[in-house]
N, C-alpha and C positions, 0 to 999 in steps of 0.2 A: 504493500500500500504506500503512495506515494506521502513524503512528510508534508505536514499541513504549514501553515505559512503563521509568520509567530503571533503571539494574540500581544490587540493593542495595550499600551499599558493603562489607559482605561477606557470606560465608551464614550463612546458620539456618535451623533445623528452627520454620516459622511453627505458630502453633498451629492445630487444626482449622476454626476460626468465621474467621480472617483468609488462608485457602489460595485464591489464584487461579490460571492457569495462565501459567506464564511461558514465553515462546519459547524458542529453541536460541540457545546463547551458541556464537559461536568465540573460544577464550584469548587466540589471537595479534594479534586488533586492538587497536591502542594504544588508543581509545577505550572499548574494551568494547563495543562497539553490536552489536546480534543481529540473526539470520541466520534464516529461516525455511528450511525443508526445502520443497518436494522438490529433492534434488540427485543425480544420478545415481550409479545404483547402484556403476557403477566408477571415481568419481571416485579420481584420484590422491590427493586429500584429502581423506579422510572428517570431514566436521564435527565438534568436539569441544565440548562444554558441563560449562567446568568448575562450574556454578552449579543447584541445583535444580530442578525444573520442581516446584510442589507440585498437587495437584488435590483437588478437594473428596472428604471419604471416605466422603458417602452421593450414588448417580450422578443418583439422582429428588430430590433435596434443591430445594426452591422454589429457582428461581434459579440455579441449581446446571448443570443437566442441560446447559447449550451449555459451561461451563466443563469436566466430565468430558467429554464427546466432542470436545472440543479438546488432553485430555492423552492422548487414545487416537491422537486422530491426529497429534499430535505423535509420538508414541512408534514408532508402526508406519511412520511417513516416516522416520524415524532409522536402524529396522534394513532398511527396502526399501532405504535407501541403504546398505546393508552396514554399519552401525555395529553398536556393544554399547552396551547400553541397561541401568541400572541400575532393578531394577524392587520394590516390596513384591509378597511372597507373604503366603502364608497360615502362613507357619512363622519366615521368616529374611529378609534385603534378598536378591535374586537380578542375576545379570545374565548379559541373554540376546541371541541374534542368532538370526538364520533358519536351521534348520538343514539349510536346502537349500546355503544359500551356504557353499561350501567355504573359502573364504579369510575367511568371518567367523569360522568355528569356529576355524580356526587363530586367529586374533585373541584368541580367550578361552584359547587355553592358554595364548600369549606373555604375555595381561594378568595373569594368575593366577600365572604360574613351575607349569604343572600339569604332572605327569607325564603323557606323551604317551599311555600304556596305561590312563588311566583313563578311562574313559566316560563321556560327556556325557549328561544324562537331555533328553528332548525333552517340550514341554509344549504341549496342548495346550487347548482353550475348553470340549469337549464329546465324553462318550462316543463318541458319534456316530462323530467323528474319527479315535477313536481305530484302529479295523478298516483303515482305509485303509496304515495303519505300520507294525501289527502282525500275527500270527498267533496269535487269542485261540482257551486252550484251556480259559478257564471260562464258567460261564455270566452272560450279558448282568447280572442282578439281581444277580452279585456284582461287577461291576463298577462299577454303580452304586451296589451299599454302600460301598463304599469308594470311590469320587469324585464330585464332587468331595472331596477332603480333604488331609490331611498328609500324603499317602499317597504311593508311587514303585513303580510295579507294573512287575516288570520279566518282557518277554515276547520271544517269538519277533519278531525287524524282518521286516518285507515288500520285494521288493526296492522299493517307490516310494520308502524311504527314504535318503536320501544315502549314496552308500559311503565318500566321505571321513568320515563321521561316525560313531566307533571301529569301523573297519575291519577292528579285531583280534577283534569278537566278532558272535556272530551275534545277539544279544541285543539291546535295548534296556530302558531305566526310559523309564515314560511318567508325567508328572505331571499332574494336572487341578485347580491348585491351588484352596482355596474362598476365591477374593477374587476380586470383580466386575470391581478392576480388568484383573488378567490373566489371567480370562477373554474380558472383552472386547475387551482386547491381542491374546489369541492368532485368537481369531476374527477380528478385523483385517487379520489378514497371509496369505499367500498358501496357506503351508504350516507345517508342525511349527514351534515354537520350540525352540532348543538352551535351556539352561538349568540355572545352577550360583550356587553359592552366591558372593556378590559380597566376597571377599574373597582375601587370598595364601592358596595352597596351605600346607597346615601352618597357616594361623592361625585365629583366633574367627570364628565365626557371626558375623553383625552384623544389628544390632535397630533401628539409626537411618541417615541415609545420613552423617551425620558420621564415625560408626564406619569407614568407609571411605575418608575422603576423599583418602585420599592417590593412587585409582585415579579420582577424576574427573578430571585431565588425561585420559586414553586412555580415555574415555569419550565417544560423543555424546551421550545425553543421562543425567540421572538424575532416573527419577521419586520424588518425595519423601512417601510415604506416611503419614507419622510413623514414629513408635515402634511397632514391632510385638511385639505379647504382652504379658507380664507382666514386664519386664524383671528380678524380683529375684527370678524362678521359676529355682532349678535347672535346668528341663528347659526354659527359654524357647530355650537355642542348640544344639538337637537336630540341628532339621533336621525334615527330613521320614524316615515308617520306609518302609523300602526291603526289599520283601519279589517274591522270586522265586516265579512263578507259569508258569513253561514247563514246568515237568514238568507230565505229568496226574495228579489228583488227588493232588498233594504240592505243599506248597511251604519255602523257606525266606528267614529271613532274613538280609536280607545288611546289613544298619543297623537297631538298634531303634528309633533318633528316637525323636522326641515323641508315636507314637500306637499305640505294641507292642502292649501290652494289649487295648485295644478290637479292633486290625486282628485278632491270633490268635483273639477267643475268635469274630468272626464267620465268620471260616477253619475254624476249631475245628468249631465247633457248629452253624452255620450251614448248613455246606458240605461237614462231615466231612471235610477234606483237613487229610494228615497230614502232622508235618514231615519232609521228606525224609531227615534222619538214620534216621530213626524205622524 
């Protein structure tokens, strides 16, 4: 195996033109020296990487294309080995595990301090997929207006979808977020992605992975996107808008996030479905 290239003496957010991909770090070696994946799914020790992995942020960029499909499959060995994986979306930093595996999703409420009764959104690469997890009761063309995007469509779960994974309701939010990265994350791995905003319960969205740094110890890996959005927008630590779509022809919202407006008026007007109040 060829030797890995030395770890920085400590992190940063590199800029986009100097981003290549870096391996999986474990904390506890006194030297620092890293550790590639794959390591079994139910290792006693799931690998932790308290340091970056950065990847380039166009995937066809000259030169480019073997370093992006080296941060995807860095990424998708981390969560097959049952780890939580810090990832950019298209809205906030997120961090995610496979939502089949029951004792990763435990993992992310212990990482977070989340209340047990709140629901994990599952995120998938491609419409497509989506039929497989849910019980869709619009049609196909409105699904694809709204996804990919900022969007959290929450629908009737199917039973292929894990029962450990909020157990408490019959529902699901499916995300299809619009960044190449994790879509091509999600399409990577075997089944659904769980997926939640990478920070404690009760606290800020986060825009960079430093924002966070205090959950890279109980992290295997974090993919380092940059800065996402506009950081000095008001509405840059929204999130994603989280609109219920399980009744027929009504829906409501349960989060306005960053994309209320555009998602109602094609609800609205589009689709004529009314808000459930209503």
């Amino acid at each position: 195996m060829p030797l890995d290239p030395p770890v920085p003496p400590c992190p940063t957010v590199p800029s986009p033109d100097s981003r290549s991909p870096w391996p999986l770090l474990f904390p506890d070696a006194p030297d620092r020296s890293r550790s590639r994946f794959p390591v079994s799914p139910r290792s006693s020790l799931v690998p932790r990487c308290p340091w970056p992995l950065p990847f380039p942020l166009v995937p066809d960029a000259p030169g480019r294309s073997r370093s992006w499909s080296e941060a995807v499959a860095a990424a998708a060995g981390a969560l097959r080995a049952g780890g939580l994986v810090a990832v950019p979306t298209d809205t906030v930093y997120g961090v995610a595990c496979l939502a089949q595996d029951s004792a990763a999703v435990r993992s992310i409420y212990s990482l977070k301090g989340r209340n047990g009764a709140k629901p994990l959104a599952i995120c998938l690469g491609d419409v497509e997929r989506l039929y497989r997890y849910c019980r869709v009761n619009v049609p196909d063309e409105l699904l694809r207006d709204l996804l990919p995007g900022p969007v959290t469509l929450v629908l009737e779960r199917s039973e292929e979808l894990n029962k450990d994974l909020n157990p408490f309701t019959s529902l699901v939010g499916v995300r299809i977020p619009d960044h190449a990265f994790m879509r091509d994350l999600a399409r990577a791995c075997p089944g659904p992605l769980a997926l939640t905003s990478a920070n404690v319960s009760s606290q800020g969205s986060t825009l960079t992975v430093l924002e966070f740094q205090d959950l890279w110890p109980q992290l295997s890996l974090v993919v380092d996107g940059g800065p996402i959005g506009d950081m000095q927008s008001p509405e840059c630590r929204l999130g994603s808008t989280v609109v219920d779509l399980s009744v027929s022809g009504k829906f409501s919202i349960i989060r306005p996030g960053c994309a209320l407006t555009p998602t109602v008026e094609i609800l609205k007007k589009k689709y004529g479905l009314v808000p459930e109040s209503s």
